[in-house]
N, CA, C and O atoms as a MOPAC input file, in Angstrom:
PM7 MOZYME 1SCF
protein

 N     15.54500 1    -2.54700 1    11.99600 1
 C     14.58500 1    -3.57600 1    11.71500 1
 C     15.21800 1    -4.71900 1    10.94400 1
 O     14.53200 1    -5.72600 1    11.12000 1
 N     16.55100 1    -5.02200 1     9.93900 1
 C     16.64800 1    -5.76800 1     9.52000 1
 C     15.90100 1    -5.49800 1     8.25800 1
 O     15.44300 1    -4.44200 1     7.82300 1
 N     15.88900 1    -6.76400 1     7.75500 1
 C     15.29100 1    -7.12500 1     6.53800 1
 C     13.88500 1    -7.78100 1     6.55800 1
 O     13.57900 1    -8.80200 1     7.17400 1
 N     12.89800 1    -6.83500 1     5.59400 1
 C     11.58200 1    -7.14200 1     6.16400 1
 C     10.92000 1    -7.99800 1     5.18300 1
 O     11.20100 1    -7.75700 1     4.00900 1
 N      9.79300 1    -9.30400 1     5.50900 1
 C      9.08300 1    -9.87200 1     4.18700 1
 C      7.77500 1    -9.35900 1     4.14400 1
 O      6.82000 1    -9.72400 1     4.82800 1
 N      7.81300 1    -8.42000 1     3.22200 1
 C      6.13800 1    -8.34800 1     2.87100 1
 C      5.51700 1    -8.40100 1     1.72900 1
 O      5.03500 1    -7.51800 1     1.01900 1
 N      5.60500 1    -9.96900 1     1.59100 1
 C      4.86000 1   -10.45200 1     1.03100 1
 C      3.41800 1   -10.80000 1     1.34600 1
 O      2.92900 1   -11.35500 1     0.36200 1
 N      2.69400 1   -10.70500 1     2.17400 1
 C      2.43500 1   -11.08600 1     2.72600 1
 C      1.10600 1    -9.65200 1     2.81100 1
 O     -0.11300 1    -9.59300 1     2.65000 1
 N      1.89700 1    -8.94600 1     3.05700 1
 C      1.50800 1    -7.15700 1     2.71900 1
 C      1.22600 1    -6.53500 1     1.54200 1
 O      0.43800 1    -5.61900 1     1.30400 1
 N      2.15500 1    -7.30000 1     0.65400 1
 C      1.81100 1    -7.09200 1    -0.82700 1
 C      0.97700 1    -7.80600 1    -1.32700 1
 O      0.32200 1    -7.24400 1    -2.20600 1
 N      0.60100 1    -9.33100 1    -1.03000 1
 C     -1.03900 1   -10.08900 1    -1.29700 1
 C     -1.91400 1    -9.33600 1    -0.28300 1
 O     -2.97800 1    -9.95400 1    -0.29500 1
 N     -2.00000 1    -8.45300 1     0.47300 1
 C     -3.27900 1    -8.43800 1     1.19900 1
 C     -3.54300 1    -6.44300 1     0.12100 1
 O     -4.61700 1    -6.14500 1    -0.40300 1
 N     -2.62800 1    -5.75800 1     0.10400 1
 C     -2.39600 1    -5.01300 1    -0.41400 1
 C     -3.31100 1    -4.96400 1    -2.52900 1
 O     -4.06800 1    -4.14500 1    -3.05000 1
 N     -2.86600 1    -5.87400 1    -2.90200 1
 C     -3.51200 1    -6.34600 1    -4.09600 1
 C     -4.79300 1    -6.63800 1    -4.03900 1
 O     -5.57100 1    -6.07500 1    -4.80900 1
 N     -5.33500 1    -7.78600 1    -2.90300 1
 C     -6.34000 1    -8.31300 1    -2.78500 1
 C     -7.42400 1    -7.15100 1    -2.10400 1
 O     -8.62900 1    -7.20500 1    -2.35300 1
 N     -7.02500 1    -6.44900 1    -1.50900 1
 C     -8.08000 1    -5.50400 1    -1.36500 1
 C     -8.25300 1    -4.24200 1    -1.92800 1
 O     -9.20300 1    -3.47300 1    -1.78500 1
 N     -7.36200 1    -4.12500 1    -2.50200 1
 C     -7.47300 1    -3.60000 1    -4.21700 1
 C     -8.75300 1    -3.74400 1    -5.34700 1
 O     -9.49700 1    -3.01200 1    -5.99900 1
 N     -8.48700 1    -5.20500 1    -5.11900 1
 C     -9.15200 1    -5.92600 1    -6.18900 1
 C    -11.09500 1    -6.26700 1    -6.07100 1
 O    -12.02000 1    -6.36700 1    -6.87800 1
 N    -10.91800 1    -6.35000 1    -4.50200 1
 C    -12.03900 1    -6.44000 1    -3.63800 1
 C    -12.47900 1    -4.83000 1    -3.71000 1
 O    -13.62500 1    -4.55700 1    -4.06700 1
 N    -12.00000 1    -4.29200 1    -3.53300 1
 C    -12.93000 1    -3.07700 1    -2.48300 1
 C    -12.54600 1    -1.74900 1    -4.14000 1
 O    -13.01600 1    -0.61300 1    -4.06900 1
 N    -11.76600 1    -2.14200 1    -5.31400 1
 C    -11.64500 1    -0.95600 1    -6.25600 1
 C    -10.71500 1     0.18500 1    -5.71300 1
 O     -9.88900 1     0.58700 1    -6.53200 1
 N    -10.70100 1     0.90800 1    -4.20500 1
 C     -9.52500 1     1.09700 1    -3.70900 1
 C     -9.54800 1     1.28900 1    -2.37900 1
 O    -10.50900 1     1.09300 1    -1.63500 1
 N     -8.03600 1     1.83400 1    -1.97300 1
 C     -8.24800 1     1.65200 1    -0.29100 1
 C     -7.10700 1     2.71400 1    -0.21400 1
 O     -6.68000 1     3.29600 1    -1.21100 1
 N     -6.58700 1     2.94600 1     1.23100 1
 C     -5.83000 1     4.06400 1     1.86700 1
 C     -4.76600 1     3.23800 1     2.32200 1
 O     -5.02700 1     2.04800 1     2.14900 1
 N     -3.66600 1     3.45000 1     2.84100 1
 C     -2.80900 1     2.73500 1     3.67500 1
 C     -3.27300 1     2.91000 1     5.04700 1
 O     -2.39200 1     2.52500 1     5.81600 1
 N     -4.04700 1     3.23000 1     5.50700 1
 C     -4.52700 1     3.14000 1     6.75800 1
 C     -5.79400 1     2.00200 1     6.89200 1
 O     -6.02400 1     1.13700 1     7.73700 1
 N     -6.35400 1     2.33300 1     5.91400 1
 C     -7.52600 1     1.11000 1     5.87800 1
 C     -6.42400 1    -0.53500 1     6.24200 1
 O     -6.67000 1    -1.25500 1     7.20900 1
 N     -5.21500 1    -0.83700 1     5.19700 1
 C     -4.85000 1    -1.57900 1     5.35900 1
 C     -3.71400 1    -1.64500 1     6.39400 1
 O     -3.02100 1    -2.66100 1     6.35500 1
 N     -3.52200 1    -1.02700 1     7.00100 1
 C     -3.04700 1    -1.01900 1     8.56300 1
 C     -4.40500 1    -1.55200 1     9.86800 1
 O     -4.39400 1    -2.32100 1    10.83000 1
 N     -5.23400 1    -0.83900 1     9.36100 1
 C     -6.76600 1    -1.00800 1    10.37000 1
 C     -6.81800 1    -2.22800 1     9.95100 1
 O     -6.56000 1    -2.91800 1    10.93700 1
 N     -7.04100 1    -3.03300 1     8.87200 1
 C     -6.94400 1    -4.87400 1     8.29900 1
 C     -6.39800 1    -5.39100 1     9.39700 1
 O     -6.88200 1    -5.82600 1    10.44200 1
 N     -5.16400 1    -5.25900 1     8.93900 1
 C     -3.90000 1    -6.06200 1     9.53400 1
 C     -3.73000 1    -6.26000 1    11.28300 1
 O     -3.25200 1    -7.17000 1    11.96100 1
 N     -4.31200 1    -5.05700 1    11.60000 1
 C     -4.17800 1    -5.17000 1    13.09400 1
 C     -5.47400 1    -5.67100 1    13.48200 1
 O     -5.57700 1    -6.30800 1    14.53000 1
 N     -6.26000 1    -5.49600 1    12.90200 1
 C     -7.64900 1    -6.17500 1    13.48600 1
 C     -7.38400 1    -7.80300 1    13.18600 1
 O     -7.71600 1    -8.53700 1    14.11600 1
 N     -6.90200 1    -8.36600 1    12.16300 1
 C     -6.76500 1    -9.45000 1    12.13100 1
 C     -5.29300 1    -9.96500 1    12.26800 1
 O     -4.85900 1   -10.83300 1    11.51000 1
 N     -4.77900 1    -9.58000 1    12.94700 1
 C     -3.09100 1    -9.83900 1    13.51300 1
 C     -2.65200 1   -10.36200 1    12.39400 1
 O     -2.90100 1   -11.52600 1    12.08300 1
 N     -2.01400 1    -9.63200 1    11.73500 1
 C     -1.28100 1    -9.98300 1    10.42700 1
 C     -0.32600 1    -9.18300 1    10.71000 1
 O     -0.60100 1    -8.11400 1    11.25600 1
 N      1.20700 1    -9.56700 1    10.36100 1
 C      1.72200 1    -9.18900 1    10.93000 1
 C      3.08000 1    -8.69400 1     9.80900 1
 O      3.40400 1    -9.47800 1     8.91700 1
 N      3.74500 1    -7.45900 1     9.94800 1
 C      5.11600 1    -7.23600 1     8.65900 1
 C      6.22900 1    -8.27000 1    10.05000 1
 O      6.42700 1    -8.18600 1    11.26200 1
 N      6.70400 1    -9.21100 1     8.83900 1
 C      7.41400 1   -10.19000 1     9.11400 1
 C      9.33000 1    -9.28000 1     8.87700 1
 O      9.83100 1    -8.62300 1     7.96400 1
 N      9.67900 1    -9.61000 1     9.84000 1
 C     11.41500 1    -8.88000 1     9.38800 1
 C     12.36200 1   -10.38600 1    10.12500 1
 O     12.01800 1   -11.39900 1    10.73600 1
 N     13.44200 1    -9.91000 1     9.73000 1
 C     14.68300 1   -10.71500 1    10.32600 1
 C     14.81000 1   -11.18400 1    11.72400 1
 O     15.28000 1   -12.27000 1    12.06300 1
 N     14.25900 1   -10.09000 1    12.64500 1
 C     14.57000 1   -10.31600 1    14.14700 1
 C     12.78900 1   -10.64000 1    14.52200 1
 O     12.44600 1   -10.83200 1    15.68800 1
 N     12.06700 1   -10.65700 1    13.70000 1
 C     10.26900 1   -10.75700 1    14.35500 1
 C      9.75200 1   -10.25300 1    13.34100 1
 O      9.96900 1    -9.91000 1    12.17900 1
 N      8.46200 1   -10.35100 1    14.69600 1
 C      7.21300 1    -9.69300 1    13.54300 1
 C      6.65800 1    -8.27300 1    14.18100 1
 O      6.41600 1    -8.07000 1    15.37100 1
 N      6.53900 1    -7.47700 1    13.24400 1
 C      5.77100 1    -6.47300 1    14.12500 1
 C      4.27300 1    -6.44400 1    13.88300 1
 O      3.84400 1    -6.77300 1    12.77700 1
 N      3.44800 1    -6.06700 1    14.86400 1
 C      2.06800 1    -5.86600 1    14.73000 1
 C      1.47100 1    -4.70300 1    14.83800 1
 O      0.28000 1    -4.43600 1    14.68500 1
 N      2.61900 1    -3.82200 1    15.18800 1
 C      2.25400 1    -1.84300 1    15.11200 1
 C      1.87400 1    -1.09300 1    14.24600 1
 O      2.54800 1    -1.02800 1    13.21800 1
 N      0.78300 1    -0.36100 1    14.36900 1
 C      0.19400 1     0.61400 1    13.36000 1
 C      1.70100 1     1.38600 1    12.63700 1
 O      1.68900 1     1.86500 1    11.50300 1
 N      2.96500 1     1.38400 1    13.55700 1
 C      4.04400 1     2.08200 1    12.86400 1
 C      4.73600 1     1.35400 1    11.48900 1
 O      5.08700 1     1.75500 1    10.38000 1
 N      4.72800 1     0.26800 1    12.08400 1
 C      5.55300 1    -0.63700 1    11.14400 1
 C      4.96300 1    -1.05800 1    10.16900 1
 O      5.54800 1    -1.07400 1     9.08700 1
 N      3.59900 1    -1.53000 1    10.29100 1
 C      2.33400 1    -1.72000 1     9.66600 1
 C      2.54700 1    -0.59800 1     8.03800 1
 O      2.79500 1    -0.76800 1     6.84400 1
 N      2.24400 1     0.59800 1     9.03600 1
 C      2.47600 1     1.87200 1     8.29500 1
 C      3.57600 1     1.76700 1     6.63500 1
 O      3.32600 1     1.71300 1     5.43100 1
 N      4.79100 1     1.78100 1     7.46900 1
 C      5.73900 1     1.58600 1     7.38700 1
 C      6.03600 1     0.56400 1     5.86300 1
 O      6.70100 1     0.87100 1     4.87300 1
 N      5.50300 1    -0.32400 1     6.06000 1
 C      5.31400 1    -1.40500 1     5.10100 1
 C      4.86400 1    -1.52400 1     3.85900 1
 O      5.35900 1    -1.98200 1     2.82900 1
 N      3.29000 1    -0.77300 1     4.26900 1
 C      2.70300 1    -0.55600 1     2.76100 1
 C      3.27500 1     0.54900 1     2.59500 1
 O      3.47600 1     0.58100 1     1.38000 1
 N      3.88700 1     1.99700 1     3.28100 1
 C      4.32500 1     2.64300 1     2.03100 1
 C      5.52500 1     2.52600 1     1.57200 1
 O      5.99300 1     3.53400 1     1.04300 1
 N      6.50700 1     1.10200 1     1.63900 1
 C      7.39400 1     0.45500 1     1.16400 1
 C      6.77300 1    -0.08300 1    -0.33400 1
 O      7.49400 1     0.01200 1    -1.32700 1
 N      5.70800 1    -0.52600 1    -0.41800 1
 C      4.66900 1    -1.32400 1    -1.25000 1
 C      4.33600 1    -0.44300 1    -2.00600 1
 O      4.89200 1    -0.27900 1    -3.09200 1
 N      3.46600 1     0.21400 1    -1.62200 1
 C      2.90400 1     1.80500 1    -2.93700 1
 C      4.25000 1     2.45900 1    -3.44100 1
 O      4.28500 1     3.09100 1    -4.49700 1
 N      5.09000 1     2.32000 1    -2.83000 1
 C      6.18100 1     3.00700 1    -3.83000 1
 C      6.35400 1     2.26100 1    -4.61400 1
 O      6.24500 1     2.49200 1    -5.81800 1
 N      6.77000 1     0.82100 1    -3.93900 1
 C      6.90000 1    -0.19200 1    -5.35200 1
 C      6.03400 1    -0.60600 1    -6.77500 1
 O      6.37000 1    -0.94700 1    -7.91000 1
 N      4.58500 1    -0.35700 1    -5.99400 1
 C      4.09500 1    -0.84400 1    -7.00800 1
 C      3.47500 1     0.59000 1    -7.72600 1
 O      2.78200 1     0.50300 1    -8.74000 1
 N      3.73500 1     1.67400 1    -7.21600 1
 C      3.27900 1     2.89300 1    -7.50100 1
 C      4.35500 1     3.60100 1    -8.60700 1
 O      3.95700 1     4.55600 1    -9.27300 1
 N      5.80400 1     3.06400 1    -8.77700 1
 C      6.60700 1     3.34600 1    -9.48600 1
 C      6.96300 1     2.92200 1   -11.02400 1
 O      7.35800 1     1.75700 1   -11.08000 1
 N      6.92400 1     3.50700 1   -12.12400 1
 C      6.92100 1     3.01200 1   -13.38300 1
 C      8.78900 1     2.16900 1   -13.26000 1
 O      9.73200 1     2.41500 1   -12.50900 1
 N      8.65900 1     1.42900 1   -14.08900 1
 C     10.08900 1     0.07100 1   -13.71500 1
 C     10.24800 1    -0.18300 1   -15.13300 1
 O      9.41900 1    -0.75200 1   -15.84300 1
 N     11.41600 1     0.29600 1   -15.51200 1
 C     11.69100 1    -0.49100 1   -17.06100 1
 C     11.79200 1    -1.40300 1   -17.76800 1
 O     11.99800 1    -1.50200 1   -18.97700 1
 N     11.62200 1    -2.19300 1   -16.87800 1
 C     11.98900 1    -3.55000 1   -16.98000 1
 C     10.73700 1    -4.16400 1   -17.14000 1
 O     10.83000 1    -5.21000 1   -17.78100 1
 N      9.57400 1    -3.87400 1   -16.77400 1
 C      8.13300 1    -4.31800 1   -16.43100 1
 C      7.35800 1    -3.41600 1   -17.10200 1
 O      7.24600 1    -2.32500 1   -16.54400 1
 N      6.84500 1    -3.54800 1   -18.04200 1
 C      5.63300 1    -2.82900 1   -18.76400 1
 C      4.55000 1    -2.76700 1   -18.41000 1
 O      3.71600 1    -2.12200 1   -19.04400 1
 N      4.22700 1    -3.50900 1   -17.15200 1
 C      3.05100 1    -3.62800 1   -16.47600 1
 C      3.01100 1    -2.57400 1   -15.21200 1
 O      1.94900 1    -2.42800 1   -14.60600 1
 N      4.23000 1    -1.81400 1   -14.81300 1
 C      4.62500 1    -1.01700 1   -13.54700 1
 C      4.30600 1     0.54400 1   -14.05500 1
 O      4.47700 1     0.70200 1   -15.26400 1
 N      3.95300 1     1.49300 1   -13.45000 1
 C      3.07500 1     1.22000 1   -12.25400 1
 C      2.10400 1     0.41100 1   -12.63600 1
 O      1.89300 1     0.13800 1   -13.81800 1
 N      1.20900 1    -0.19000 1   -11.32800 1
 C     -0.15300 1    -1.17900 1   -11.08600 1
 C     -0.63200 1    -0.48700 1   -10.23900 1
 O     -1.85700 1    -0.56600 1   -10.14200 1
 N     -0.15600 1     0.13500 1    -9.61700 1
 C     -1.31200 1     1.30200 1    -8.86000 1
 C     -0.79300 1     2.60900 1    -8.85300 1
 O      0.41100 1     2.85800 1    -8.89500 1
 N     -2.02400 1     3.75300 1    -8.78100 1
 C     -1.74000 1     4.86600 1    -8.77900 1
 C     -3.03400 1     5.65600 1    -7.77700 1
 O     -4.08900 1     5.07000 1    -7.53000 1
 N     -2.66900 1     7.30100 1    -7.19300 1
 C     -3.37000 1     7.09100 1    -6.00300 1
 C     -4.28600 1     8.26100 1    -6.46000 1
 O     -4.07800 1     8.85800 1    -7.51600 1
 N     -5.20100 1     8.53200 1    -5.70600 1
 C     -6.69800 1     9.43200 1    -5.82200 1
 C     -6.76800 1    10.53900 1    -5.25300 1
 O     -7.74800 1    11.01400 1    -4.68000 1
 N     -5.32400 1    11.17000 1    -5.44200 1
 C     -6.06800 1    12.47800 1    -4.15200 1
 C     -6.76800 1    13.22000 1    -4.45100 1
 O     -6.74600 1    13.45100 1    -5.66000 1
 N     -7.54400 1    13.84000 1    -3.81300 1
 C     -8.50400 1    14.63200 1    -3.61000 1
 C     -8.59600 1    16.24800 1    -3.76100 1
 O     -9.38000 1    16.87100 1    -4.47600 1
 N     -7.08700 1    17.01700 1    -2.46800 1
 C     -7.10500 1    18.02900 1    -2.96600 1
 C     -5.71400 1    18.29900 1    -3.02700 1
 O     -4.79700 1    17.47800 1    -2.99300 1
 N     -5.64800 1    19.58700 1    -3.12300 1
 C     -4.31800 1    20.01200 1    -3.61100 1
 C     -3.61600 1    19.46300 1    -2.72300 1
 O     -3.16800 1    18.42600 1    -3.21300 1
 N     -3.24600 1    19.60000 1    -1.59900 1
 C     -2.68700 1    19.42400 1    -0.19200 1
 C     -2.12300 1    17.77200 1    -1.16400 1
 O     -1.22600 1    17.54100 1    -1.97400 1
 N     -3.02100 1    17.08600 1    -0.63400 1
 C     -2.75200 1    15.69300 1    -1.25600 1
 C     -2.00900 1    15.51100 1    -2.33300 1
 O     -1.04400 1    14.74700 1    -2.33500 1
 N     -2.54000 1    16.47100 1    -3.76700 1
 C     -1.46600 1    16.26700 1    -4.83700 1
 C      0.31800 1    16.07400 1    -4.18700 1
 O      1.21700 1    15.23500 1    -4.13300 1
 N      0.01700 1    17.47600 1    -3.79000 1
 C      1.38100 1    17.99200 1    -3.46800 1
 C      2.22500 1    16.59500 1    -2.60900 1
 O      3.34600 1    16.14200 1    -2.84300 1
 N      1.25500 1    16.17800 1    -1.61300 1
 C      2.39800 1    15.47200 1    -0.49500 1
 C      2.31400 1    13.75000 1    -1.25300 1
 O      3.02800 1    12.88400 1    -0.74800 1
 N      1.41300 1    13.39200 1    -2.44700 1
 C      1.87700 1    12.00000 1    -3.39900 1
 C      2.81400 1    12.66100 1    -4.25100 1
 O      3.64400 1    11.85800 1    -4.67700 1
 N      2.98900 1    13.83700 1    -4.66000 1
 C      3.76700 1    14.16400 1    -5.27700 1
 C      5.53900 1    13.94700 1    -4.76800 1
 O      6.34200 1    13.15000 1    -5.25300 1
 N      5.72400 1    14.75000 1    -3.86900 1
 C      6.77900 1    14.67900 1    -2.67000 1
 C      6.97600 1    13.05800 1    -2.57000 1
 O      8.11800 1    12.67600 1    -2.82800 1
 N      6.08100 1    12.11900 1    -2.25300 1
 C      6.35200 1    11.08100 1    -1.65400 1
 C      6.74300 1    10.15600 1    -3.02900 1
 O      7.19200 1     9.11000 1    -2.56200 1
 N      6.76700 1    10.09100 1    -4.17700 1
 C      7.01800 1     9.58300 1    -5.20200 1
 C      8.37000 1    10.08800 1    -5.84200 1
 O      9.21000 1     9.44900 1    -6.47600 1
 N      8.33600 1    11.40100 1    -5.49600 1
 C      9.81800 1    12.21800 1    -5.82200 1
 C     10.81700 1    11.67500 1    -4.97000 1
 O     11.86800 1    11.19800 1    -5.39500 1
 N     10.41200 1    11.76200 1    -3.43700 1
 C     12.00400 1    11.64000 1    -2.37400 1
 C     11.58200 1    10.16100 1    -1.77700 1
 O     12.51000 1     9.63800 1    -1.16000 1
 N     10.25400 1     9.30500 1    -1.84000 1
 C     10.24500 1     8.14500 1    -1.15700 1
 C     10.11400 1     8.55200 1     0.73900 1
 O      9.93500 1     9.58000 1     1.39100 1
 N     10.28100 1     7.38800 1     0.98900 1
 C      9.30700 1     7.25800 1     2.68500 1
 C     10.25300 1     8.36700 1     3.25600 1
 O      9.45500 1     9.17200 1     3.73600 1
 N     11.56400 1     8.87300 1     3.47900 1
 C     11.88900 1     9.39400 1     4.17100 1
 C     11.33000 1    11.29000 1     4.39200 1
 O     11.22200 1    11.83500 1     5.49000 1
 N     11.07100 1    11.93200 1     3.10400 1
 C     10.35400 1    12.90900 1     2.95000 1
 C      9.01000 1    12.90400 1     4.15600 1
 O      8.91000 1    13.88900 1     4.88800 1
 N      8.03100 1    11.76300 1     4.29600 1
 C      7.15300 1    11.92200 1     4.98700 1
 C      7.42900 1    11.79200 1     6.42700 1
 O      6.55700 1    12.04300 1     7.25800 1
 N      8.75900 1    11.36200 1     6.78800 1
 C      8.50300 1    10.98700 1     8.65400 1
 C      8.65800 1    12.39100 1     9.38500 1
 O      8.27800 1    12.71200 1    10.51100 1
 N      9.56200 1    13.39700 1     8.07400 1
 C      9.44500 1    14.97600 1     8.93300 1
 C      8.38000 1    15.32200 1     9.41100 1
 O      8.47400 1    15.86000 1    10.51400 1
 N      7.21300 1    15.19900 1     8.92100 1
 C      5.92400 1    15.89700 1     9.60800 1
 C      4.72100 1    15.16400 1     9.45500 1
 O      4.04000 1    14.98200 1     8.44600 1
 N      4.56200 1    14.74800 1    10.69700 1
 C      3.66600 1    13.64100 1    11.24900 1
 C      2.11600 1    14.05800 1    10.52100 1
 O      1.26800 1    13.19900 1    10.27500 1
 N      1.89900 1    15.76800 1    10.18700 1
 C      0.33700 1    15.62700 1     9.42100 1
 C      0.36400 1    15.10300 1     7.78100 1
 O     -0.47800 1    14.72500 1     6.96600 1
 N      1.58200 1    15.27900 1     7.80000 1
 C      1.67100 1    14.70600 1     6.43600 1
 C      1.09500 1    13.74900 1     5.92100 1
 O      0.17100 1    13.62800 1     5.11700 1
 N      2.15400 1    12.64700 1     6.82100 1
 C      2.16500 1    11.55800 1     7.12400 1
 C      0.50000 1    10.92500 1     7.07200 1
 O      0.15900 1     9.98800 1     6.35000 1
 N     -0.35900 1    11.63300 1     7.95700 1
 C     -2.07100 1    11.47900 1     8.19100 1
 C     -2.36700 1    11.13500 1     6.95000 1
 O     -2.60300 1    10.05100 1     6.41700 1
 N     -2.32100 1    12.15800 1     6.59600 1
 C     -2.82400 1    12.62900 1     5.17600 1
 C     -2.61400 1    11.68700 1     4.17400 1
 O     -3.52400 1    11.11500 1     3.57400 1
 N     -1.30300 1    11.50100 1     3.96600 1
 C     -1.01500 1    10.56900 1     3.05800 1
 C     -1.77200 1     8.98300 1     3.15400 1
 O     -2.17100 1     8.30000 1     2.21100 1
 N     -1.81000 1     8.71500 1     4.40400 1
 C     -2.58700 1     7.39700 1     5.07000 1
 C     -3.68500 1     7.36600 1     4.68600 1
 O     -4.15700 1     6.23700 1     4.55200 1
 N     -4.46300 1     8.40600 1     4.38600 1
 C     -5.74400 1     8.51700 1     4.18800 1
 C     -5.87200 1     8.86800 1     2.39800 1
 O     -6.94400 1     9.20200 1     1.89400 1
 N     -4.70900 1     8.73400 1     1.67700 1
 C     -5.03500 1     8.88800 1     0.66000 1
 C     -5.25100 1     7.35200 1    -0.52500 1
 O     -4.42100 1     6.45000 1    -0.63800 1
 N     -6.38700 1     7.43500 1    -1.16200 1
 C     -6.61600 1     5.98800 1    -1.71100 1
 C     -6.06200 1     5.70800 1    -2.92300 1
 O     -5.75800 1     6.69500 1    -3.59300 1
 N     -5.84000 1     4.59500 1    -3.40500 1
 C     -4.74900 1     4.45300 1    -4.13900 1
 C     -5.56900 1     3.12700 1    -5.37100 1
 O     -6.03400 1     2.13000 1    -4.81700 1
 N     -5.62300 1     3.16600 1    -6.09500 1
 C     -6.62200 1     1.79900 1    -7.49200 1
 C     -5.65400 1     1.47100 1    -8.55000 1
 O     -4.70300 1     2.23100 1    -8.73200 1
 N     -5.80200 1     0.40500 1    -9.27300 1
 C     -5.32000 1    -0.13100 1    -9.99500 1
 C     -5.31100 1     0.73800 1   -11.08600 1
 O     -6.32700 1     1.36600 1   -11.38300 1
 N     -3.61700 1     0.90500 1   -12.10800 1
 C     -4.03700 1     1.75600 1   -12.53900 1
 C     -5.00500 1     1.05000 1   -14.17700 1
 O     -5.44300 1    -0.09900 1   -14.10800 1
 N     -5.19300 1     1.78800 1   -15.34900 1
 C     -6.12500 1     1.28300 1   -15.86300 1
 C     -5.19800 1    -0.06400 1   -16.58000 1
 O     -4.00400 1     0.01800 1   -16.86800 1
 N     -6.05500 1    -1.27600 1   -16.77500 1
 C     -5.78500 1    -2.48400 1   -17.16500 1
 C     -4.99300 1    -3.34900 1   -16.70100 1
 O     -4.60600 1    -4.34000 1   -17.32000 1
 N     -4.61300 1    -2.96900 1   -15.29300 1
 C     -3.53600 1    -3.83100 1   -14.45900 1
 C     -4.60700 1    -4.60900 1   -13.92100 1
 O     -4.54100 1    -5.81300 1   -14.16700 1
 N     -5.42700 1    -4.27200 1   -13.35000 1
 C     -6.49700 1    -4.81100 1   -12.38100 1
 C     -6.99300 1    -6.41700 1   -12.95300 1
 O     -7.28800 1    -7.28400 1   -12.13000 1
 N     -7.04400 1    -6.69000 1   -14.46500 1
 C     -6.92400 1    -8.46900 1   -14.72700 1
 C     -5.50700 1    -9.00400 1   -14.23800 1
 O     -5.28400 1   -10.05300 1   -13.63400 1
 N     -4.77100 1    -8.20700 1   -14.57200 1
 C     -4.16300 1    -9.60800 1   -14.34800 1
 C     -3.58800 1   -10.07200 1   -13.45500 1
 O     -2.58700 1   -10.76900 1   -13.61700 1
 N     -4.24000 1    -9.70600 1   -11.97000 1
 C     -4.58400 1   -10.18400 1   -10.77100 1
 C     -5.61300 1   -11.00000 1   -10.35300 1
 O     -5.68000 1   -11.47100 1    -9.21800 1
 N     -6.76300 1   -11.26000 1   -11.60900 1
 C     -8.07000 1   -12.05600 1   -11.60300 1
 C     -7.49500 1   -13.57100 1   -10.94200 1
 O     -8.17300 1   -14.00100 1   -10.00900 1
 N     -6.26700 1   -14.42200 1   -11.37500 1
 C     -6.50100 1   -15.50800 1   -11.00900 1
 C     -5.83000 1   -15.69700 1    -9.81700 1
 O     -5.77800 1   -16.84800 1    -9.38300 1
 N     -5.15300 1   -14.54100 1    -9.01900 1
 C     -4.91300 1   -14.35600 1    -7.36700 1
 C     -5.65400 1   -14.40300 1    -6.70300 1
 O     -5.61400 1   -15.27700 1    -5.83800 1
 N     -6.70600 1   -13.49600 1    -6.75900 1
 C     -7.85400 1   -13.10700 1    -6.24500 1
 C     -8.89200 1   -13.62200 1    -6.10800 1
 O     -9.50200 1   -13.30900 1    -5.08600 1
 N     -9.56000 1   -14.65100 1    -7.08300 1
 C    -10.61900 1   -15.49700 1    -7.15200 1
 C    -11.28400 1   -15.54500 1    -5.41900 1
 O    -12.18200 1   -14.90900 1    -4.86700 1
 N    -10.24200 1   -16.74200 1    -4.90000 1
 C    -10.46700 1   -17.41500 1    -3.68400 1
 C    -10.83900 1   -16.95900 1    -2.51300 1
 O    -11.43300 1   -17.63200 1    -1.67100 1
 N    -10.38600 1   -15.35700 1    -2.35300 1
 C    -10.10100 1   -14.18700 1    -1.06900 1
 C    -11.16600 1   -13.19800 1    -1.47200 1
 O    -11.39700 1   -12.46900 1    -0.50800 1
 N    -11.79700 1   -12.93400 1    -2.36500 1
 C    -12.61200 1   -12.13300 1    -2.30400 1
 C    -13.58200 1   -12.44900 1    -1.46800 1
 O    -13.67400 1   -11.64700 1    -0.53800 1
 N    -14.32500 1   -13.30000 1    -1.45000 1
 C    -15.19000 1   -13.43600 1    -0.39500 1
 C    -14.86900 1   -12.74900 1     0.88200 1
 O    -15.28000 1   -11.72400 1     1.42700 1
 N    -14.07200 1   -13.58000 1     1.14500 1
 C    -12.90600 1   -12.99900 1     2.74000 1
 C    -13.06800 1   -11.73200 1     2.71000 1
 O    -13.89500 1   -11.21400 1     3.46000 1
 N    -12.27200 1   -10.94000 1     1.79100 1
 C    -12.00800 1    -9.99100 1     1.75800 1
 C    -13.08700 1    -8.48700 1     1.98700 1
 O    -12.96500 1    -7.39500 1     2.54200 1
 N    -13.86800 1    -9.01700 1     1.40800 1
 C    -15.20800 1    -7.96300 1     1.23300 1
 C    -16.21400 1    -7.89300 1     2.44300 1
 O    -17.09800 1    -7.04500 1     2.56900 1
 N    -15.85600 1    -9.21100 1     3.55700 1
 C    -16.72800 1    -8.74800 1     4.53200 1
 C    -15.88000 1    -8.37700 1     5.86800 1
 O    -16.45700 1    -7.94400 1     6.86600 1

């Protein structure tokens, strides 16, 4: 793939965060393809639920990871539900994206797991967000 920009992934990623309190990486794959938004790389763009995929959980790691440098990191953290789930955010925070492509139910699972700001990150995204909420919420 080259070198990918998602930026682009990471404002829509925030913003419906901010809008909706939380979401799944599949919700924001289902976004993106319904409204052709697209993960931008070196050679194109892709518009595939894979790459799509692919993208935000490039993103939740990033922004899902505590960073020394940033006292504000993590900004999100995720909601699972049951054990199953602990276990495979667990795995996926320990070894990163490559742990999940071994086994495609994983993978489901993880897609479907929702992910919120963690506590007091959520201002100081207020003056991003203003404009897109509208958008965003319907």
């Amino acid at each position: 793939m080259g070198h990918a920009y998602v930026k682009n992934l990471s404002d829509i990623l925030i913003k419906r965060i901010y809008a909706k309190g939380k979401v799944s990486i599949q919700e924001l794959v289902d976004y993106c393809v319904e409204h052709k938004i697209p993960l931008s790389a070196s050679e194109g763009d892709y518009f595939d639920d894979y790459m799509l995929f692919y993208g935000f959980e490039e993103l939740i790691l990033f922004h899902g990871t505590p960073y020394r440098e940033n006292k504000h990191r993590p900004n999100i953290e995720p909601l699972p539900e049951t054990d199953k789930e602990k276990e495979i955010v667990k795995n996926f925070m320990k070894n990163g994206l490559s742990n999940l492509s071994e086994n495609i139910d994983d993978t489901k699972i993880f897609g479907q797991i929702k992910w919120k700001f963690t506590q007091g990150t959520r201002k100081m995204y207020l003056d991003k967000t203003i404009p897109v909420i509208h958008n965003l919420e319907n």
